[in-house]
TORKOLTI-654189 format. One record per residue (C-alpha): residue number from 0; residue in three letters; chain; y, z, x. Coordinates in nm, 4 decimals. Each point is the difference from the previous one (the first is absolute). Layout:
<recs>
REC|NUM|ALA|A|Y|Z|X $
...
</recs>
This chain:
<recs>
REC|0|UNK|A|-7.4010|4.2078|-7.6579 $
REC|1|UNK|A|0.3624|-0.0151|0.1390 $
REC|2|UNK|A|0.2081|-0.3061|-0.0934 $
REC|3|UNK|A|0.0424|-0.0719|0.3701 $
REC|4|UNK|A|-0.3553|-0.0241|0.0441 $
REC|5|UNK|A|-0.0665|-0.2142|-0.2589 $
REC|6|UNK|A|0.2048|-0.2614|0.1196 $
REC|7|UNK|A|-0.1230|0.0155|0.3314 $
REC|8|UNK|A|-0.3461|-0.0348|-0.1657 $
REC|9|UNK|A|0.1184|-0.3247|-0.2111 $
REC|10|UNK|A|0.1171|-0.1502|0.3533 $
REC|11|UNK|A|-0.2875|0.0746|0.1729 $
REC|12|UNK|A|-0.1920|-0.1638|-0.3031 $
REC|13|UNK|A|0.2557|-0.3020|-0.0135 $
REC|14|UNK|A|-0.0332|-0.0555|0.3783 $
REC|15|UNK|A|-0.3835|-0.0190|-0.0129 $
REC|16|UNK|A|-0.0003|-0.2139|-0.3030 $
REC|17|UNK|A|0.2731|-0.2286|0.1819 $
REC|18|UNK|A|-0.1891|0.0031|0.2923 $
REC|19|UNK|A|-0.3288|-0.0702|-0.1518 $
REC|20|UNK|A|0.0714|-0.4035|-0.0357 $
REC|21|UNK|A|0.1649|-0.0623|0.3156 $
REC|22|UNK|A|-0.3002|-0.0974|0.1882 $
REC|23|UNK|A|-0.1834|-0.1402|-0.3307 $
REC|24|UNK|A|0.1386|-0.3480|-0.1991 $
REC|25|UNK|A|-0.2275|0.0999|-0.2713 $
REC|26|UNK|A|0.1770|0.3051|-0.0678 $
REC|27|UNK|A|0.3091|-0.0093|-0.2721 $
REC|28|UNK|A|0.3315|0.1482|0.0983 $
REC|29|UNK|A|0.0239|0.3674|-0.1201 $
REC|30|UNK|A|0.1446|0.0226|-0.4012 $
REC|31|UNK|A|0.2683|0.2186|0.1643 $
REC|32|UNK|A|0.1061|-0.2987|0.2222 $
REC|33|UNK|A|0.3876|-0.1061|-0.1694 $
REC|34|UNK|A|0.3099|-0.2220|0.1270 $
REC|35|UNK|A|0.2656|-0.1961|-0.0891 $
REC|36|UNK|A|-0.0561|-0.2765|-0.2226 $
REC|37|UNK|A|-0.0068|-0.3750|0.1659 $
REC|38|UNK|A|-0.0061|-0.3380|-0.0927 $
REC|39|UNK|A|-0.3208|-0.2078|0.0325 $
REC|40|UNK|A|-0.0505|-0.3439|0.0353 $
REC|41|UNK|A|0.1282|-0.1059|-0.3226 $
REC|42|UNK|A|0.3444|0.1886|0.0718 $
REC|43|UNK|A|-0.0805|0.2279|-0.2852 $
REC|44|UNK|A|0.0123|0.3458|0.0328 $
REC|45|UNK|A|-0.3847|0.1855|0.0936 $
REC|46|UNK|A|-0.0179|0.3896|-0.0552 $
REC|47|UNK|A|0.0329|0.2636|0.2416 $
REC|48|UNK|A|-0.3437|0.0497|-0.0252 $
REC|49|UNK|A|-0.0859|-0.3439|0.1169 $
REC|50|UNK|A|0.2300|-0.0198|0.2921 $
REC|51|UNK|A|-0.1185|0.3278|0.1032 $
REC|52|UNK|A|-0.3352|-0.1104|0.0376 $
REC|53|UNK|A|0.1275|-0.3381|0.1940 $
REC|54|UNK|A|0.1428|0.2180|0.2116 $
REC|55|UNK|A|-0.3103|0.2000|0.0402 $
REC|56|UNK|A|-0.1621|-0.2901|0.0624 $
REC|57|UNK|A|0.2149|-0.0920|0.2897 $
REC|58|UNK|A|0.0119|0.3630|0.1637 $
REC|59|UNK|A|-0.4094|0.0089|-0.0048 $
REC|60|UNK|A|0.0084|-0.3381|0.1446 $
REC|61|UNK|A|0.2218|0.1227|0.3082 $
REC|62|UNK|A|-0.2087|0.3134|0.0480 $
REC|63|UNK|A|-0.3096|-0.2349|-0.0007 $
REC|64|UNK|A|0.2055|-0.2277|0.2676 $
REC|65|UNK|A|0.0347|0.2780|0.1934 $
REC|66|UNK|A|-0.3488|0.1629|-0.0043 $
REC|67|UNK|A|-0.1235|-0.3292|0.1461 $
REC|68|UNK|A|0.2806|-0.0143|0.2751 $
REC|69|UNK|A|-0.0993|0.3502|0.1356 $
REC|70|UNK|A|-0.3449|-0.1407|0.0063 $
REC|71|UNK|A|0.0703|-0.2651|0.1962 $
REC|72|UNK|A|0.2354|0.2089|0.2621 $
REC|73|UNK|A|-0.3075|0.2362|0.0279 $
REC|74|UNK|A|-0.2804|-0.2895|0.0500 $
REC|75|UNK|A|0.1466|-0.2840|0.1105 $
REC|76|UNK|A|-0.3137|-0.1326|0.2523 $
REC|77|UNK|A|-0.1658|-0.0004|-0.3361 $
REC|78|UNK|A|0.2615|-0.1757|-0.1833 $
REC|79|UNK|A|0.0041|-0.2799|0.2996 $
REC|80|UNK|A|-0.3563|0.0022|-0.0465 $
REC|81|UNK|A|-0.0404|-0.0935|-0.3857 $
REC|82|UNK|A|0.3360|-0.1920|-0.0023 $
REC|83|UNK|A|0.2851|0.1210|-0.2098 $
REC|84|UNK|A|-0.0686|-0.1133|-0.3411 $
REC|85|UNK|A|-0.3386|0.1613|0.0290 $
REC|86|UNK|A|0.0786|0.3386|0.1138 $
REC|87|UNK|A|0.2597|0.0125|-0.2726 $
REC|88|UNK|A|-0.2397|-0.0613|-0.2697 $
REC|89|UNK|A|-0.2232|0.2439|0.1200 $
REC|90|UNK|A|0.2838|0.2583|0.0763 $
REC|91|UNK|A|0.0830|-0.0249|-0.3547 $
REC|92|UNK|A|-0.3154|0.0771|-0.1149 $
REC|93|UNK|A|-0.0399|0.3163|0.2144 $
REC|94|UNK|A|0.3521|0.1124|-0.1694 $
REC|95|UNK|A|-0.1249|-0.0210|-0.3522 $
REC|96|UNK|A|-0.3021|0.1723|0.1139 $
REC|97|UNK|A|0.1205|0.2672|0.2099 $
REC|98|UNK|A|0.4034|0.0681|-0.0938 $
REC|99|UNK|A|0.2042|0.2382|0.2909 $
REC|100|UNK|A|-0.0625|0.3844|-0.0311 $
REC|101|UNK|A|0.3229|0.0564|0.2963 $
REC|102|UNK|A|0.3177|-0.1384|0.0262 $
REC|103|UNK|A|0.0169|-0.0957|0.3209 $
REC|104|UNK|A|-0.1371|-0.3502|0.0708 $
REC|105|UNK|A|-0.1546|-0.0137|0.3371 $
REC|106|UNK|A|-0.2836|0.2754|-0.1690 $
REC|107|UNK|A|-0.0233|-0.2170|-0.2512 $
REC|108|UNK|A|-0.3695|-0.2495|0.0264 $
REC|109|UNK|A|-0.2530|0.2665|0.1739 $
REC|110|UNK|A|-0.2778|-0.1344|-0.2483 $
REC|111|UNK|A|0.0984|-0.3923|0.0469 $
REC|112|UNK|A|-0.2728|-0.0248|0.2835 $
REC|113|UNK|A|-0.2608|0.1519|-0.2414 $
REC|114|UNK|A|0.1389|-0.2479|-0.2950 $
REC|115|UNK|A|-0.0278|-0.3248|0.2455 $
REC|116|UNK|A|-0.3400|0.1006|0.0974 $
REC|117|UNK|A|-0.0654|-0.0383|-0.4216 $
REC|118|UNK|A|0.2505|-0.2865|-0.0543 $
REC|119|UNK|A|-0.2380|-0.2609|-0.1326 $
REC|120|UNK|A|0.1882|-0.2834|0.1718 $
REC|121|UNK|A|-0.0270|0.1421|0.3607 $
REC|122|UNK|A|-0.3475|0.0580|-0.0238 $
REC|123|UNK|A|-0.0180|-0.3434|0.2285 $
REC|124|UNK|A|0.1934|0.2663|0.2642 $
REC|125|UNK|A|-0.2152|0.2975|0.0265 $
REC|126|UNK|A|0.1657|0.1099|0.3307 $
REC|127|UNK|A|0.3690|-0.0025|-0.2041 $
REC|128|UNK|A|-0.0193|0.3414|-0.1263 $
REC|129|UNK|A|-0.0837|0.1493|0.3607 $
REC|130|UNK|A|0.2949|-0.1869|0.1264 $
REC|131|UNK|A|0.2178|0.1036|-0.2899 $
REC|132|UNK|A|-0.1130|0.3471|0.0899 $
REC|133|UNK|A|0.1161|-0.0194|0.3903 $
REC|134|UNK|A|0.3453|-0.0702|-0.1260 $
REC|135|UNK|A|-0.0054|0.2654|-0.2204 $
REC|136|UNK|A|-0.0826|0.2759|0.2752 $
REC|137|UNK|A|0.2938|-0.1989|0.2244 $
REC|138|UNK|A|0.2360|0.0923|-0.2683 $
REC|139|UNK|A|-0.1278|0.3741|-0.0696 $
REC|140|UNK|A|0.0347|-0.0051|0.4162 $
REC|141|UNK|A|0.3226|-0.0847|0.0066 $
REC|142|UNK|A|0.1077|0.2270|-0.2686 $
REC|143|UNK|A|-0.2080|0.3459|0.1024 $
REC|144|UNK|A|0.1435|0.3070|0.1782 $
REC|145|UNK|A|0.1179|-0.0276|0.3470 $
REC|146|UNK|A|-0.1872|0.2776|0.2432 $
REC|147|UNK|A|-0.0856|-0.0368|0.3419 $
REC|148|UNK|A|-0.3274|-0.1225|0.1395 $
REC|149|UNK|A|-0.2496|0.1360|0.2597 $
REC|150|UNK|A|0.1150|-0.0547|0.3469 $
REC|151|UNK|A|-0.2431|-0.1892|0.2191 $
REC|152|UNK|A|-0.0633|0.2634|0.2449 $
REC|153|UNK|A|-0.1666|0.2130|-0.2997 $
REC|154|UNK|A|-0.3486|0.0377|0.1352 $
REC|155|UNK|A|0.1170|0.1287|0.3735 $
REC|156|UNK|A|0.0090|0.3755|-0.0312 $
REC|157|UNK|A|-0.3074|-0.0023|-0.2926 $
REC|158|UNK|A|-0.3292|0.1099|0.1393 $
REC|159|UNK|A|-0.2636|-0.2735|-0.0138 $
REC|160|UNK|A|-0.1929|0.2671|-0.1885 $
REC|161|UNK|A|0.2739|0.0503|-0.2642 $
REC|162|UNK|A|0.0321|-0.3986|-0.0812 $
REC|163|UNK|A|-0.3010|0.0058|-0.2874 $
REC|164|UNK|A|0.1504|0.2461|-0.2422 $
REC|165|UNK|A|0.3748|-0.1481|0.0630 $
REC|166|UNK|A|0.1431|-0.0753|-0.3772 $
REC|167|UNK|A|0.2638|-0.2603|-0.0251 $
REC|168|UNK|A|0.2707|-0.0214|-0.2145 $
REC|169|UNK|A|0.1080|-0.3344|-0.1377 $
REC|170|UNK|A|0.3246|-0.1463|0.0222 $
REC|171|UNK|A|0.1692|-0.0977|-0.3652 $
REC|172|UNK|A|0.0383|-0.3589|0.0711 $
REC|173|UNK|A|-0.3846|-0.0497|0.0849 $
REC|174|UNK|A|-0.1709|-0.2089|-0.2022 $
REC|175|UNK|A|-0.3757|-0.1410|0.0598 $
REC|176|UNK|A|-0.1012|-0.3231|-0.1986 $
REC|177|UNK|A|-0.3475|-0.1192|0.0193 $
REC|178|UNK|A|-0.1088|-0.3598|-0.0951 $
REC|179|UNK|A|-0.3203|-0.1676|0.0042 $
REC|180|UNK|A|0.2145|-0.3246|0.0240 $
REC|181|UNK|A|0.2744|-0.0921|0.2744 $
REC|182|UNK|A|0.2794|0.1100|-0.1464 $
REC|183|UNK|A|0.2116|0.1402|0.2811 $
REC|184|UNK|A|-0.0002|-0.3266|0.1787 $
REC|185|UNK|A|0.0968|-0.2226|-0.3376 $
REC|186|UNK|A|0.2618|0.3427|-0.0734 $
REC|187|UNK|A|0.1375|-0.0714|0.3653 $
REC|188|UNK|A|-0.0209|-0.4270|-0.0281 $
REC|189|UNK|A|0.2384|0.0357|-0.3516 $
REC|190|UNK|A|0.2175|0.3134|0.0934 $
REC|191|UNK|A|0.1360|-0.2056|0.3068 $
REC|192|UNK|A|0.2115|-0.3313|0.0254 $
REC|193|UNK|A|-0.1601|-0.3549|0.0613 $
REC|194|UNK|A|-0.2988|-0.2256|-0.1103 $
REC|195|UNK|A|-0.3301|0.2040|-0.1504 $
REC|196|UNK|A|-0.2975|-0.1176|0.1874 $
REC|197|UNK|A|-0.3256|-0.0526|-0.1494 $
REC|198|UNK|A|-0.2152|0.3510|0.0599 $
REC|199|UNK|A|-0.3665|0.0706|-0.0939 $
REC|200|UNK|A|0.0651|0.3502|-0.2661 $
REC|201|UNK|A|-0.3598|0.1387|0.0497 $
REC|202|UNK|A|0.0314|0.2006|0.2602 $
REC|203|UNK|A|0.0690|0.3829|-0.1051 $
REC|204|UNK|A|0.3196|0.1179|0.1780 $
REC|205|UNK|A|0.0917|0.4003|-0.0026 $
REC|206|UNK|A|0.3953|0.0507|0.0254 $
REC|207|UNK|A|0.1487|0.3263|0.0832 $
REC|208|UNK|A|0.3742|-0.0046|-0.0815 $
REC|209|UNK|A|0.2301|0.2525|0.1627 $
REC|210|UNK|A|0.4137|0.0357|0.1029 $
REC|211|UNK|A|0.0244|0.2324|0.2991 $
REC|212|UNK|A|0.3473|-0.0844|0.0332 $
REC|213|UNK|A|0.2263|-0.2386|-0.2208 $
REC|214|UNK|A|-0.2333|-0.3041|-0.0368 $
REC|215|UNK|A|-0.3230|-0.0148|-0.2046 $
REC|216|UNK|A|-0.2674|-0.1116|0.2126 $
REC|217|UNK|A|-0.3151|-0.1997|-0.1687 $
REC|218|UNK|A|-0.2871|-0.0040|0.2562 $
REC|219|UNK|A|-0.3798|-0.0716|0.0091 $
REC|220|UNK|A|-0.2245|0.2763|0.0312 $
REC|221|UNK|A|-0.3436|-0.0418|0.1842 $
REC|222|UNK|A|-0.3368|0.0487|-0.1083 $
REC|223|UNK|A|-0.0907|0.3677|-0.0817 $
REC|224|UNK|A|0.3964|0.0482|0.0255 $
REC|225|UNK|A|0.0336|0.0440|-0.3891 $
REC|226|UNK|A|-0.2240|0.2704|-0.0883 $
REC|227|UNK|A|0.1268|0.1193|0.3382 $
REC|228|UNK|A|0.3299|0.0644|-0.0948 $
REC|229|UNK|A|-0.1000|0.0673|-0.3713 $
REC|230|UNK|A|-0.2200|0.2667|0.0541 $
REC|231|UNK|A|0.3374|0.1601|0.2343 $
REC|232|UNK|A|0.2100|-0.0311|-0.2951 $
REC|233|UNK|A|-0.2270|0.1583|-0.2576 $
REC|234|UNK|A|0.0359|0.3022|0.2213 $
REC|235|UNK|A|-0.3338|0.0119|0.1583 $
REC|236|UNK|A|-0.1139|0.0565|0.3734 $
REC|237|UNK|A|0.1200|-0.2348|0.3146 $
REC|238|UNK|A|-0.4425|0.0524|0.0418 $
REC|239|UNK|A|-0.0541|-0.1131|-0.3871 $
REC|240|UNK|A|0.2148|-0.2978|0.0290 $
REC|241|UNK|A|-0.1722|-0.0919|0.3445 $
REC|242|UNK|A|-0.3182|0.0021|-0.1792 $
REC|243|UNK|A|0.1170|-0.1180|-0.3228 $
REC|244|UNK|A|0.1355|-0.3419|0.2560 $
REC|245|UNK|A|-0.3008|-0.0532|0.1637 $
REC|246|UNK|A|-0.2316|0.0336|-0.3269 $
REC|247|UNK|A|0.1813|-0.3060|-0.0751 $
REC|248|UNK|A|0.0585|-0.1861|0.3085 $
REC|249|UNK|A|-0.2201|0.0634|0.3101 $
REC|250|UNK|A|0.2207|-0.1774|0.1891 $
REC|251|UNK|A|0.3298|0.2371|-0.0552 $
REC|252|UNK|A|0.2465|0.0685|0.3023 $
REC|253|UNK|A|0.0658|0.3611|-0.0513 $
REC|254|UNK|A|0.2714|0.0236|0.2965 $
REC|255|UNK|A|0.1607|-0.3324|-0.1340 $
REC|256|UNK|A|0.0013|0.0852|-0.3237 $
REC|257|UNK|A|0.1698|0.3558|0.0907 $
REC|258|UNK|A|0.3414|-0.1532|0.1925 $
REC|259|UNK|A|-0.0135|-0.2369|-0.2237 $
REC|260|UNK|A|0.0768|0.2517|-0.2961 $
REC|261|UNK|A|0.1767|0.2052|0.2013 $
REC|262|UNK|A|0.2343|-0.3564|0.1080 $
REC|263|UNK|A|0.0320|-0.1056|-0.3348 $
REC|264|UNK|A|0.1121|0.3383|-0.1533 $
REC|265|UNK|A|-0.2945|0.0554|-0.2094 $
REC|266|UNK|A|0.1035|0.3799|-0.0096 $
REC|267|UNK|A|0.2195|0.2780|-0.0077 $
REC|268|UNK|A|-0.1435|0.3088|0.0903 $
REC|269|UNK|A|-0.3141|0.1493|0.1613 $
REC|270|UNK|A|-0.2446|0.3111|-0.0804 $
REC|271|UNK|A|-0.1776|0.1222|0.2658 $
REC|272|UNK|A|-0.1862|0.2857|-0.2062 $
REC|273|UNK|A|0.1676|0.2964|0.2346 $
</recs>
Protein backbone atom coordinates (compact mmCIF):
# COMPACT_ATOMS: atom_id res chain seq x y z
CA UNK A 1 0.00 0.00 0.00
CA UNK A 2 1.28 3.53 -1.01
CA UNK A 3 2.33 5.86 1.83
CA UNK A 4 -0.24 8.36 0.59
CA UNK A 5 -2.89 5.98 1.04
CA UNK A 6 -2.13 5.01 4.24
CA UNK A 7 -2.47 8.22 5.65
CA UNK A 8 -5.56 8.92 4.06
CA UNK A 9 -6.69 5.58 5.61
CA UNK A 10 -5.43 6.70 9.29
CA UNK A 11 -7.65 10.00 8.72
CA UNK A 12 -10.48 8.39 7.60
CA UNK A 13 -10.05 6.04 10.74
CA UNK A 14 -9.25 9.12 13.09
CA UNK A 15 -12.31 11.03 11.77
CA UNK A 16 -14.72 8.12 12.48
CA UNK A 17 -13.23 7.42 15.81
CA UNK A 18 -13.47 11.35 16.55
CA UNK A 19 -16.74 11.39 15.34
CA UNK A 20 -17.97 8.39 17.11
CA UNK A 21 -18.49 10.37 20.68
CA UNK A 22 -19.87 13.48 19.47
CA UNK A 23 -23.41 12.55 19.78
CA UNK A 24 -22.66 10.03 22.83
CA UNK A 25 -21.43 11.46 26.63
CA UNK A 26 -20.65 7.94 27.38
CA UNK A 27 -18.11 7.72 24.85
CA UNK A 28 -14.25 8.72 25.86
CA UNK A 29 -12.38 11.15 23.67
CA UNK A 30 -10.26 9.25 21.05
CA UNK A 31 -6.43 8.21 22.63
CA UNK A 32 -5.22 10.21 19.60
CA UNK A 33 -7.03 13.35 20.96
CA UNK A 34 -3.68 15.86 22.21
CA UNK A 35 -3.29 19.75 23.11
CA UNK A 36 -1.56 22.10 24.90
CA UNK A 37 -1.19 21.64 28.45
CA UNK A 38 -3.55 23.94 30.89
CA UNK A 39 -3.96 24.77 34.27
CA UNK A 40 -6.87 23.33 36.32
CA UNK A 41 -8.49 24.50 39.18
CA UNK A 42 -5.71 24.25 41.50
CA UNK A 43 -3.45 26.48 39.08
CA UNK A 44 -1.25 23.50 38.60
CA UNK A 45 -0.35 22.38 35.44
CA UNK A 46 -2.90 19.19 33.87
CA UNK A 47 -1.43 17.21 30.80
CA UNK A 48 -2.13 17.64 27.30
CA UNK A 49 -3.99 14.70 27.43
CA UNK A 50 -6.41 16.02 29.95
CA UNK A 51 -7.08 19.34 28.40
CA UNK A 52 -7.56 17.66 25.22
CA UNK A 53 -10.30 15.74 26.42
CA UNK A 54 -11.89 19.06 28.23
CA UNK A 55 -11.82 20.35 25.14
CA UNK A 56 -13.47 17.40 23.61
CA UNK A 57 -15.82 17.64 26.02
CA UNK A 58 -16.79 21.13 25.13
CA UNK A 59 -16.77 20.60 21.18
CA UNK A 60 -19.31 17.43 21.65
CA UNK A 61 -21.31 19.58 23.85
CA UNK A 62 -21.71 22.35 21.01
CA UNK A 63 -22.42 19.76 18.34
CA UNK A 64 -25.11 18.34 20.76
CA UNK A 65 -26.39 22.18 21.17
CA UNK A 66 -26.69 22.32 17.78
CA UNK A 67 -28.38 18.99 16.84
CA UNK A 68 -31.21 20.12 19.13
CA UNK A 69 -31.41 23.71 17.56
CA UNK A 70 -31.94 22.25 14.00
CA UNK A 71 -34.61 20.22 15.62
CA UNK A 72 -36.36 22.82 16.87
CA UNK A 73 -36.08 25.12 13.49
CA UNK A 74 -37.51 21.97 11.70
CA UNK A 75 -40.54 21.25 14.32
CA UNK A 76 -41.25 24.07 16.05
CA UNK A 77 -45.44 23.50 16.37
CA UNK A 78 -44.12 20.53 18.22
CA UNK A 79 -41.69 22.28 20.29
CA UNK A 80 -44.64 24.96 21.25
CA UNK A 81 -46.57 22.01 21.91
CA UNK A 82 -44.38 20.10 24.65
CA UNK A 83 -42.81 23.42 25.89
CA UNK A 84 -39.14 24.03 25.50
CA UNK A 85 -37.51 22.22 28.23
CA UNK A 86 -39.38 19.14 27.12
CA UNK A 87 -38.65 18.97 23.54
CA UNK A 88 -35.03 19.50 24.43
CA UNK A 89 -34.83 16.54 26.58
CA UNK A 90 -36.35 14.48 24.17
CA UNK A 91 -34.30 16.00 21.21
CA UNK A 92 -31.34 14.92 23.04
CA UNK A 93 -32.29 11.62 23.34
CA UNK A 94 -33.10 11.15 19.61
CA UNK A 95 -29.32 12.51 19.01
CA UNK A 96 -27.68 9.85 21.07
CA UNK A 97 -29.89 7.44 19.41
CA UNK A 98 -29.79 8.36 15.93
CA UNK A 99 -26.35 10.68 15.28
CA UNK A 100 -26.39 12.76 11.55
CA UNK A 101 -25.39 10.59 8.46
CA UNK A 102 -25.26 14.34 6.11
CA UNK A 103 -23.85 17.44 6.78
CA UNK A 104 -26.31 19.59 6.02
CA UNK A 105 -28.75 20.31 8.88
CA UNK A 106 -32.16 20.92 7.55
CA UNK A 107 -31.93 16.79 6.36
CA UNK A 108 -30.96 16.20 9.48
CA UNK A 109 -34.26 14.52 11.98
CA UNK A 110 -36.29 12.42 9.16
CA UNK A 111 -36.71 9.58 11.88
CA UNK A 112 -37.61 12.13 14.92
CA UNK A 113 -41.43 11.61 14.10
CA UNK A 114 -40.92 7.78 14.29
CA UNK A 115 -38.70 8.32 17.70
CA UNK A 116 -41.61 10.66 19.34
CA UNK A 117 -44.15 8.17 18.43
CA UNK A 118 -41.70 5.67 20.90
CA UNK A 119 -40.60 8.45 23.32
CA UNK A 120 -41.97 7.00 26.52
CA UNK A 121 -42.85 10.45 27.90
CA UNK A 122 -45.14 11.52 24.95
CA UNK A 123 -47.01 8.52 25.01
CA UNK A 124 -49.79 10.92 26.88
CA UNK A 125 -49.62 12.68 23.05
CA UNK A 126 -50.27 9.99 20.62
CA UNK A 127 -51.22 12.50 17.85
CA UNK A 128 -47.44 14.27 18.40
CA UNK A 129 -45.62 12.12 16.09
CA UNK A 130 -48.25 12.72 13.15
CA UNK A 131 -47.84 16.36 13.77
CA UNK A 132 -44.09 16.12 14.01
CA UNK A 133 -44.39 14.33 10.72
CA UNK A 134 -46.47 17.29 8.84
CA UNK A 135 -43.59 19.55 9.62
CA UNK A 136 -41.26 17.32 8.40
CA UNK A 137 -42.89 17.00 4.78
CA UNK A 138 -43.22 21.18 5.04
CA UNK A 139 -39.53 21.23 5.24
CA UNK A 140 -38.71 18.41 2.51
CA UNK A 141 -41.46 20.82 0.49
CA UNK A 142 -39.71 23.64 0.77
CA UNK A 143 -36.43 22.18 -0.02
CA UNK A 144 -37.42 19.74 -3.24
CA UNK A 145 -36.83 20.51 -6.94
CA UNK A 146 -38.63 23.29 -8.54
CA UNK A 147 -40.69 22.00 -11.89
CA UNK A 148 -43.77 23.25 -13.12
CA UNK A 149 -47.22 21.96 -12.33
CA UNK A 150 -50.23 20.84 -14.45
CA UNK A 151 -52.12 23.71 -15.81
CA UNK A 152 -55.80 23.74 -14.93
CA UNK A 153 -57.14 23.45 -18.32
CA UNK A 154 -55.42 19.80 -18.49
CA UNK A 155 -58.48 17.69 -19.03
CA UNK A 156 -59.99 19.97 -22.11
CA UNK A 157 -58.57 18.38 -25.21
CA UNK A 158 -58.46 14.56 -23.38
CA UNK A 159 -61.21 12.32 -24.58
CA UNK A 160 -63.62 11.34 -21.82
CA UNK A 161 -62.70 7.84 -22.96
CA UNK A 162 -58.93 8.38 -22.46
CA UNK A 163 -59.37 9.80 -18.66
CA UNK A 164 -59.23 6.02 -16.93
CA UNK A 165 -55.80 4.94 -18.07
CA UNK A 166 -54.32 8.70 -17.57
CA UNK A 167 -50.96 8.17 -15.27
CA UNK A 168 -49.90 11.09 -13.23
CA UNK A 169 -46.72 12.13 -12.35
CA UNK A 170 -46.08 13.59 -8.93
CA UNK A 171 -44.62 16.76 -8.18
CA UNK A 172 -41.25 16.57 -5.78
CA UNK A 173 -42.61 18.66 -3.07
CA UNK A 174 -45.81 16.37 -2.57
CA UNK A 175 -46.10 14.87 0.44
CA UNK A 176 -49.35 12.88 1.85
CA UNK A 177 -49.57 12.39 5.74
CA UNK A 178 -52.28 10.32 7.12
CA UNK A 179 -53.40 10.45 10.83
CA UNK A 180 -55.98 8.70 12.66
CA UNK A 181 -55.77 11.76 15.08
CA UNK A 182 -56.25 15.62 14.19
CA UNK A 183 -53.10 16.55 13.59
CA UNK A 184 -53.32 19.04 10.74
CA UNK A 185 -55.58 21.26 12.70
CA UNK A 186 -53.25 21.16 16.14
CA UNK A 187 -50.02 21.40 13.20
CA UNK A 188 -51.95 24.60 11.87
CA UNK A 189 -53.19 26.01 15.72
CA UNK A 190 -49.07 25.88 16.82
CA UNK A 191 -47.39 26.76 13.38
CA UNK A 192 -49.33 30.18 13.49
CA UNK A 193 -49.17 33.25 15.96
CA UNK A 194 -51.71 33.76 18.93
CA UNK A 195 -53.51 31.83 21.80
CA UNK A 196 -53.93 27.73 21.19
CA UNK A 197 -57.51 26.90 21.67
CA UNK A 198 -58.68 23.87 23.27
CA UNK A 199 -59.41 21.13 20.22
CA UNK A 200 -60.86 17.58 20.53
CA UNK A 201 -57.49 15.32 18.72
CA UNK A 202 -59.71 12.28 17.74
CA UNK A 203 -60.74 13.04 14.70
CA UNK A 204 -58.39 11.50 11.81
CA UNK A 205 -57.26 14.37 9.52
CA UNK A 206 -55.43 13.45 5.95
CA UNK A 207 -52.94 16.39 4.89
CA UNK A 208 -51.59 16.64 1.47
CA UNK A 209 -48.64 19.09 1.43
CA UNK A 210 -47.56 20.66 -1.83
CA UNK A 211 -45.55 24.19 -3.17
CA UNK A 212 -46.80 24.97 -6.67
CA UNK A 213 -45.09 28.12 -6.54
CA UNK A 214 -42.81 29.67 -3.69
CA UNK A 215 -44.96 28.92 -0.59
CA UNK A 216 -45.61 25.48 0.95
CA UNK A 217 -49.16 24.98 1.22
CA UNK A 218 -50.58 22.52 4.17
CA UNK A 219 -54.24 21.66 3.32
CA UNK A 220 -56.94 19.10 4.38
CA UNK A 221 -57.74 16.45 2.13
CA UNK A 222 -61.36 14.95 2.03
CA UNK A 223 -62.59 11.63 2.56
CA UNK A 224 -61.47 9.06 -0.10
CA UNK A 225 -58.98 12.01 -1.15
CA UNK A 226 -55.87 10.10 0.32
CA UNK A 227 -55.85 6.86 -1.30
CA UNK A 228 -57.07 9.08 -4.14
CA UNK A 229 -54.10 10.85 -4.65
CA UNK A 230 -51.91 7.92 -3.30
CA UNK A 231 -52.88 5.45 -5.59
CA UNK A 232 -51.90 8.58 -8.54
CA UNK A 233 -48.57 8.79 -7.10
CA UNK A 234 -47.70 5.11 -6.93
CA UNK A 235 -48.12 5.31 -10.66
CA UNK A 236 -51.33 3.53 -11.11
CA UNK A 237 -54.53 4.35 -13.27
CA UNK A 238 -56.71 7.81 -12.93
CA UNK A 239 -59.66 4.45 -13.02
CA UNK A 240 -57.61 2.51 -10.09
CA UNK A 241 -57.36 5.48 -7.93
CA UNK A 242 -61.17 6.30 -8.59
CA UNK A 243 -61.92 2.96 -7.33
CA UNK A 244 -59.25 2.67 -4.89
CA UNK A 245 -61.24 6.37 -3.35
CA UNK A 246 -64.48 5.14 -3.31
CA UNK A 247 -63.54 1.57 -1.71
CA UNK A 248 -62.78 3.79 1.07
CA UNK A 249 -65.17 6.56 1.10
CA UNK A 250 -68.57 6.21 -0.68
CA UNK A 251 -69.05 9.57 -0.35
CA UNK A 252 -65.83 10.85 -2.55
CA UNK A 253 -66.20 13.99 -4.92
CA UNK A 254 -64.31 12.78 -7.88
CA UNK A 255 -64.61 16.27 -9.87
CA UNK A 256 -63.66 18.14 -6.55
CA UNK A 257 -61.09 16.15 -5.71
CA UNK A 258 -59.57 16.48 -9.45
CA UNK A 259 -59.23 20.68 -9.50
CA UNK A 260 -58.45 20.38 -6.34
CA UNK A 261 -55.10 18.44 -7.17
CA UNK A 262 -54.78 20.00 -10.15
CA UNK A 263 -55.14 23.76 -7.90
CA UNK A 264 -52.88 22.71 -5.40
CA UNK A 265 -50.05 21.43 -7.72
CA UNK A 266 -50.27 17.89 -6.80
CA UNK A 267 -48.39 17.11 -10.17
CA UNK A 268 -46.09 17.63 -12.81
CA UNK A 269 -46.70 15.77 -15.74
CA UNK A 270 -49.38 13.60 -17.41
CA UNK A 271 -49.42 10.09 -19.40
CA UNK A 272 -52.06 9.60 -21.52
CA UNK A 273 -50.92 5.99 -22.75
CA UNK A 274 -50.61 7.28 -26.67
Amino acid sequence: MKSEDCRNLRTTDFAAEFSRGLTDPDVQAPPDVTGPAVRGANGERESARKGAVKRYNVYRNNVTVSLIDALAATYPAVQRITGIDFFRAMARFHIRATPPVSPLLFEYGHDFPGFIEQYEYAKAMPWLADVARIERAWLDAYHAADLPVLPVQIFEDIEPAQLGELRFTPHPATRIVRSAYSALSIFAMNRRDGPVEPLDPSGSEDALVTRPEADVIVSNLPDGGAAFLNTLIAGESLGAAVAAAFDEAPSFDLPASLNGMIASGVFTAIDRGD
